[in-house]
ROLOMI-160153 format. One record per residue (C-alpha): x negated, y negated, z negated; residue number from 1. Coordinates in steps of 0.2 Angstrom, whole numbers, plus 5000, padded with zeros to 4 digits. Layout:
<pt><xx>X</xx><yy>Y</yy><zz>Z</zz><n>NUM</n></pt>
...
REM end
This chain:
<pt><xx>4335</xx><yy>4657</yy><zz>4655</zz><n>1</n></pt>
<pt><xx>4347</xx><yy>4640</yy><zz>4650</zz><n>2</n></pt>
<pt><xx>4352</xx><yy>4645</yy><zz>4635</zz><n>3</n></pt>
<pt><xx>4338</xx><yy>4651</yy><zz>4627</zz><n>4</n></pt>
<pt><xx>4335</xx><yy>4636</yy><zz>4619</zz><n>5</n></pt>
<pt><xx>4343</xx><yy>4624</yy><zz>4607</zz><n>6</n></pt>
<pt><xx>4345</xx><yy>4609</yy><zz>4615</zz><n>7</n></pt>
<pt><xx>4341</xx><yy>4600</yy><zz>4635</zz><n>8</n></pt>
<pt><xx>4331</xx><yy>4586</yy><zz>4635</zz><n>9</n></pt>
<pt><xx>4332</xx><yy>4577</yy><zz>4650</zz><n>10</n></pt>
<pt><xx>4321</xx><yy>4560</yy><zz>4655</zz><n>11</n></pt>
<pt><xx>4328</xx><yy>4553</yy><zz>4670</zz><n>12</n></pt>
<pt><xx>4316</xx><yy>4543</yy><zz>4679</zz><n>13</n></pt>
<pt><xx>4302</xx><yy>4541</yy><zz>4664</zz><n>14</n></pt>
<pt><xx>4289</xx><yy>4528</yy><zz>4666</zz><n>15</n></pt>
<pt><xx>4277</xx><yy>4532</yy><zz>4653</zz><n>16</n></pt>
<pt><xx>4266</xx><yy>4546</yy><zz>4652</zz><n>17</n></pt>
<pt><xx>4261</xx><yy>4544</yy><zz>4633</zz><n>18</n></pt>
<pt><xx>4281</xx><yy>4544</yy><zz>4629</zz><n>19</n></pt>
<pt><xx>4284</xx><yy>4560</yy><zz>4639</zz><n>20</n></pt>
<pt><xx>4270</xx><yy>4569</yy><zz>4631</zz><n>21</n></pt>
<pt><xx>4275</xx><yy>4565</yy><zz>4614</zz><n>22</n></pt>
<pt><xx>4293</xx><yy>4568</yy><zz>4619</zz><n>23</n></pt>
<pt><xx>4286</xx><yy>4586</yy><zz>4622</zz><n>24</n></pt>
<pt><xx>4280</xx><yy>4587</yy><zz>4606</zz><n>25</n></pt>
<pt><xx>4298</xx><yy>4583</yy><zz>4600</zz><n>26</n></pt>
<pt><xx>4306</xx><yy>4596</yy><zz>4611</zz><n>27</n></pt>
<pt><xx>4290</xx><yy>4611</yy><zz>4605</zz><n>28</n></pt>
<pt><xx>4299</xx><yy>4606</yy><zz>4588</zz><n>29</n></pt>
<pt><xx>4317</xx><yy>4606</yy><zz>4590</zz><n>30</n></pt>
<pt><xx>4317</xx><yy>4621</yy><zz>4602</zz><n>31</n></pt>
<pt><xx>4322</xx><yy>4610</yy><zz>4618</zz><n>32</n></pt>
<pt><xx>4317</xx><yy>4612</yy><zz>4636</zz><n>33</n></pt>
<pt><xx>4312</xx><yy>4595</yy><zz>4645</zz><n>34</n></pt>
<pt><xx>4321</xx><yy>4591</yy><zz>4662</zz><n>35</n></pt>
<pt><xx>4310</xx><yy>4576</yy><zz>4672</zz><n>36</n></pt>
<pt><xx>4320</xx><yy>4569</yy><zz>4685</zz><n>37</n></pt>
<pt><xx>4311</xx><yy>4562</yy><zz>4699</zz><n>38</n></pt>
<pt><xx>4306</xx><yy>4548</yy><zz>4705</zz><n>39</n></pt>
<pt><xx>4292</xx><yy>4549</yy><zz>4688</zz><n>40</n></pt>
<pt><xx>4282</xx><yy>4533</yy><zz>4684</zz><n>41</n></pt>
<pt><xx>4265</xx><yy>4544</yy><zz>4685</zz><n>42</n></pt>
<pt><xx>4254</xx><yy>4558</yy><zz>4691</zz><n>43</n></pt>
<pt><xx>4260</xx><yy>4576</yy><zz>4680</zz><n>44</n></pt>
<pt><xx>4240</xx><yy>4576</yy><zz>4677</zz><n>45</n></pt>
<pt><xx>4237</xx><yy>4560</yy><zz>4673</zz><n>46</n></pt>
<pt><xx>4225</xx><yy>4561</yy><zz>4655</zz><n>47</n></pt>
<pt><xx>4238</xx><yy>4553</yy><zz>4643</zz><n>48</n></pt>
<pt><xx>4252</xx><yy>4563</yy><zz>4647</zz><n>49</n></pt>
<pt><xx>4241</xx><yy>4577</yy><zz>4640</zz><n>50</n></pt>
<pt><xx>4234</xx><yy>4568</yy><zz>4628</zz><n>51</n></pt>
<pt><xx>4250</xx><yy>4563</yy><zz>4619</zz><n>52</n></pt>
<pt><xx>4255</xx><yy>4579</yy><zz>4621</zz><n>53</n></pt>
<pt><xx>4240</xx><yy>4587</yy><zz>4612</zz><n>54</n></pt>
<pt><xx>4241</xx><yy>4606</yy><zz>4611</zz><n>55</n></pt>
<pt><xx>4258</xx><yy>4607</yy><zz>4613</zz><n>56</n></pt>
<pt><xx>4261</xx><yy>4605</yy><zz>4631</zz><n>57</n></pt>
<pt><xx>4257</xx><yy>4623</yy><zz>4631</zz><n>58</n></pt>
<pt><xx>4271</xx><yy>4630</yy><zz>4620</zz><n>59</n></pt>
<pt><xx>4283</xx><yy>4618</yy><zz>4632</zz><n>60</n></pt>
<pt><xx>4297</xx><yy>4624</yy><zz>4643</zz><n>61</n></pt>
<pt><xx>4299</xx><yy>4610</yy><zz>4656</zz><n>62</n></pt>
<pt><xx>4304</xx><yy>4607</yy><zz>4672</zz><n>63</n></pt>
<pt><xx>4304</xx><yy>4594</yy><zz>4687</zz><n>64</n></pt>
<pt><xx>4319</xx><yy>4591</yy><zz>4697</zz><n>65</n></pt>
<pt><xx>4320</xx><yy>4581</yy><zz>4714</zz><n>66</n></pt>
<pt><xx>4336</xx><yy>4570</yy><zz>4708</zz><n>67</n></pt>
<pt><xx>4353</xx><yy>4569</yy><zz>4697</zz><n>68</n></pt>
<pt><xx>4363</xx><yy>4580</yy><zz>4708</zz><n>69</n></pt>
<pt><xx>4349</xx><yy>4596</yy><zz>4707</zz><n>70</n></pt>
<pt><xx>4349</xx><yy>4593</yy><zz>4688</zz><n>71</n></pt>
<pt><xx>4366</xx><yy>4595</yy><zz>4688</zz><n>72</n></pt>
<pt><xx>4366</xx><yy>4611</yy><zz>4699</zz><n>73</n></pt>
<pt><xx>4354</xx><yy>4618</yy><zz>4686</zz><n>74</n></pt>
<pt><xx>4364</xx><yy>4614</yy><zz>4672</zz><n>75</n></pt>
<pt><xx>4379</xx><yy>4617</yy><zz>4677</zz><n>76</n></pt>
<pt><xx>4395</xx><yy>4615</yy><zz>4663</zz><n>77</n></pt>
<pt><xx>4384</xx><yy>4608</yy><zz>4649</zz><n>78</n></pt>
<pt><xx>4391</xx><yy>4595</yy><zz>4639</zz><n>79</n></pt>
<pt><xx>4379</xx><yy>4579</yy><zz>4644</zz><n>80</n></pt>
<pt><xx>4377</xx><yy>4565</yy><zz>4632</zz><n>81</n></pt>
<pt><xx>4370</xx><yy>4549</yy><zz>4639</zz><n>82</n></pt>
<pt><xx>4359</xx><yy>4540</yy><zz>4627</zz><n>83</n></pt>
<pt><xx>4362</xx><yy>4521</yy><zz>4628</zz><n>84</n></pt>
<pt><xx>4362</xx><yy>4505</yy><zz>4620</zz><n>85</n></pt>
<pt><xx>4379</xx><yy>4501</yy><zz>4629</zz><n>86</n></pt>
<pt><xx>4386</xx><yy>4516</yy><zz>4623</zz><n>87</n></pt>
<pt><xx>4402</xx><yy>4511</yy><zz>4612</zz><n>88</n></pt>
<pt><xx>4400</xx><yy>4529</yy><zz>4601</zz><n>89</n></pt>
<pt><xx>4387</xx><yy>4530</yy><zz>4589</zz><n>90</n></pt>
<pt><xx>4376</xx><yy>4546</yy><zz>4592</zz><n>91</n></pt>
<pt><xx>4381</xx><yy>4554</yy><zz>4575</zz><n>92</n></pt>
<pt><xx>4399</xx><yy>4553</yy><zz>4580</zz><n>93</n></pt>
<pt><xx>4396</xx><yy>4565</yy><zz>4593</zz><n>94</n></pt>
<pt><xx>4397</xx><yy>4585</yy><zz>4591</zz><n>95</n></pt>
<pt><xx>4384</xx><yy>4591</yy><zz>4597</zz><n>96</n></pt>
<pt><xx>4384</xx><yy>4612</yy><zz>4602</zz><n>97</n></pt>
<pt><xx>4371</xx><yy>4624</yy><zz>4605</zz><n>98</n></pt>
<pt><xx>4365</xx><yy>4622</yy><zz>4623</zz><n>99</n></pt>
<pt><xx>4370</xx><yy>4604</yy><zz>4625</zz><n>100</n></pt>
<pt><xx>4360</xx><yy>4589</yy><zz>4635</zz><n>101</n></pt>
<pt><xx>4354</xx><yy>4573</yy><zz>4629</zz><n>102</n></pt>
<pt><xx>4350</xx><yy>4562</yy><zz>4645</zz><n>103</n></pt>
<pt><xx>4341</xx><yy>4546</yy><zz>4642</zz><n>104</n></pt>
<pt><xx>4335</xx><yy>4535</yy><zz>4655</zz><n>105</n></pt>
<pt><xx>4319</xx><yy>4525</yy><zz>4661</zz><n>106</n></pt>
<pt><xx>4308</xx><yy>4514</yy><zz>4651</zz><n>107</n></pt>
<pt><xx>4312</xx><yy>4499</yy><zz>4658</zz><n>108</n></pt>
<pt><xx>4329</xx><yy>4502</yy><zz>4666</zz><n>109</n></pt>
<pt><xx>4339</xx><yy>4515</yy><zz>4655</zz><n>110</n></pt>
<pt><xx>4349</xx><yy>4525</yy><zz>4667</zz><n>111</n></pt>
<pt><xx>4360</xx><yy>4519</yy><zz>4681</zz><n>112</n></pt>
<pt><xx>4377</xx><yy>4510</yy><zz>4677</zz><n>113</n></pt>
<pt><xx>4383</xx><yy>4524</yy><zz>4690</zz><n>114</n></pt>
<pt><xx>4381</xx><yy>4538</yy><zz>4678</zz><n>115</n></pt>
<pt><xx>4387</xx><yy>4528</yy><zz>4664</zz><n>116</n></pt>
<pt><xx>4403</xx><yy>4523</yy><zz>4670</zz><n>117</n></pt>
<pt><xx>4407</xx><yy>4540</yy><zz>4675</zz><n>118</n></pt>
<pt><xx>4410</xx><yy>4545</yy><zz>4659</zz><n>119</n></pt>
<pt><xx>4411</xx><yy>4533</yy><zz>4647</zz><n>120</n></pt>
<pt><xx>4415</xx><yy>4545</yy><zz>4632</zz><n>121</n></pt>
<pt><xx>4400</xx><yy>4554</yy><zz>4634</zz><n>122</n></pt>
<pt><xx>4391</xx><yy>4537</yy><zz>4632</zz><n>123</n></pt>
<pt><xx>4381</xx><yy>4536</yy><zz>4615</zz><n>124</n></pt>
<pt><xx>4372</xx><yy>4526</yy><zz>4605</zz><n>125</n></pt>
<pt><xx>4358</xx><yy>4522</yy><zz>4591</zz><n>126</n></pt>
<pt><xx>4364</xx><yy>4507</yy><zz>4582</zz><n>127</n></pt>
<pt><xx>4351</xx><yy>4495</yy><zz>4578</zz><n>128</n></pt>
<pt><xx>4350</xx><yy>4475</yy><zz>4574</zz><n>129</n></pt>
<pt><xx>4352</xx><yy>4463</yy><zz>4586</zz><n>130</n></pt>
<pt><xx>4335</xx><yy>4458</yy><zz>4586</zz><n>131</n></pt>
<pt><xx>4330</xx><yy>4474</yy><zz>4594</zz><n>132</n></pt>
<pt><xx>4330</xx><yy>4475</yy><zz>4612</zz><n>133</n></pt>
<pt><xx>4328</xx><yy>4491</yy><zz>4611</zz><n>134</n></pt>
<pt><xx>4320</xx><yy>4507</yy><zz>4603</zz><n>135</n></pt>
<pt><xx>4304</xx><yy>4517</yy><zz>4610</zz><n>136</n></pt>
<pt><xx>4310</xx><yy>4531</yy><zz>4620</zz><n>137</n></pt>
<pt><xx>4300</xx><yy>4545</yy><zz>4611</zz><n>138</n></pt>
<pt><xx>4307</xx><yy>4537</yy><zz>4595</zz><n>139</n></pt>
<pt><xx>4327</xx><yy>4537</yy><zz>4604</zz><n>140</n></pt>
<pt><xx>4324</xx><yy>4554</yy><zz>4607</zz><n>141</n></pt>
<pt><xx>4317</xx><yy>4561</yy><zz>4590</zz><n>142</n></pt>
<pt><xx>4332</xx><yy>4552</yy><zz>4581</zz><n>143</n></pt>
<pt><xx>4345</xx><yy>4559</yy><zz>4593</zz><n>144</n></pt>
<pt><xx>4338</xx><yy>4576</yy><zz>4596</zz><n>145</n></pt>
<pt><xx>4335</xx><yy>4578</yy><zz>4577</zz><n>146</n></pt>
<pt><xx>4354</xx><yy>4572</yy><zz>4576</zz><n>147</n></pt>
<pt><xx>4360</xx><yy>4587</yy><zz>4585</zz><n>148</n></pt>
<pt><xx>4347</xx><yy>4598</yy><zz>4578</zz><n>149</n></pt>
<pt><xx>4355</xx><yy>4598</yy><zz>4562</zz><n>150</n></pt>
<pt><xx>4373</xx><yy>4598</yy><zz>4567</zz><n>151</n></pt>
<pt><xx>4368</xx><yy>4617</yy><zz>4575</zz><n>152</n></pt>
<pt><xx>4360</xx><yy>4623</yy><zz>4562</zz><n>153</n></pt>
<pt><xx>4374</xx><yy>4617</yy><zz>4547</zz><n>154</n></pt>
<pt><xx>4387</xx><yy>4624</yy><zz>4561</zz><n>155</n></pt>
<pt><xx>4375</xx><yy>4641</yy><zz>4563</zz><n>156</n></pt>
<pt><xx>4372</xx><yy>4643</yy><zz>4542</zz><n>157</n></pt>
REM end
């Protein structure tokens, strides 16, 4: 069932299996489901997925989807928030809602200007000095899901 969790935590095209086990671990702890969205960068069984994952890959709810449009047709009517550094928002200006998906692309690419230019409003991102190319995706992930973690839980009590 979709809404049985908090949030959607969707990987699209993930390169790097240690950085989608420990993305796991973030999502056992924020209550999120992980979406992979194929083409993935490595085997499903390869060692340091696992690994990086520890224990927790068993307490995960996850879920590997062909492309964009079959995610989409899974989650159908969620509000998707696409995690870039070209994003003109900041991450905390956005409200984020029970159910809603944090989309953040590959290692090396980010996600497709084709996505991004679809909706340019529902572009966010982590600011950070100029210096930095670029933040680890496990760590973009842990700052943006924690972000929306506690705007549903002050919004919930």
């Amino acid at each position: 069932m979709l809404d049985e969790h908090l949030l959607h935590i969707v990987l699209f095209e993930p390169e790097i299996p240690q950085n989608t086990g420990n993305i796991g671990r973030t999502c056992v702890a924020v209550d999120a489901k992980l979406w992979l969205v194929r083409p993935l960068g490595f085997r499903l069984d390869e060692r340091r997925l696992r690994r990086a994952g520890m224990d927790y890959w068993q307490h995960l709810d996850w879920e590997i989807v062909a492309d964009w449009d079959t995610l989409q047709q899974r989650l159908p009517d969620r509000p998707m928030w696409l995690m870039t550094k070209t994003g003109q928002r900041c991450y905390t200006a956005a409200e984020f809602s029970r159910g809603d998906v944090l989309v953040f692309g590959s290692e090396s690419r980010g996600l497709p200007p084709s996505l991004l230019q679809a909706d340019p409003q529902r572009c966010l991102r982590i600011p950070m000095r100029e210096e930095a190319r670029s933040l680890n995706l496990a760590c973009s992930v842990a700052v943006a899901a924690y972000e929306a973690l506690r705007q549903i839980q002050v919004g919930t009590g």
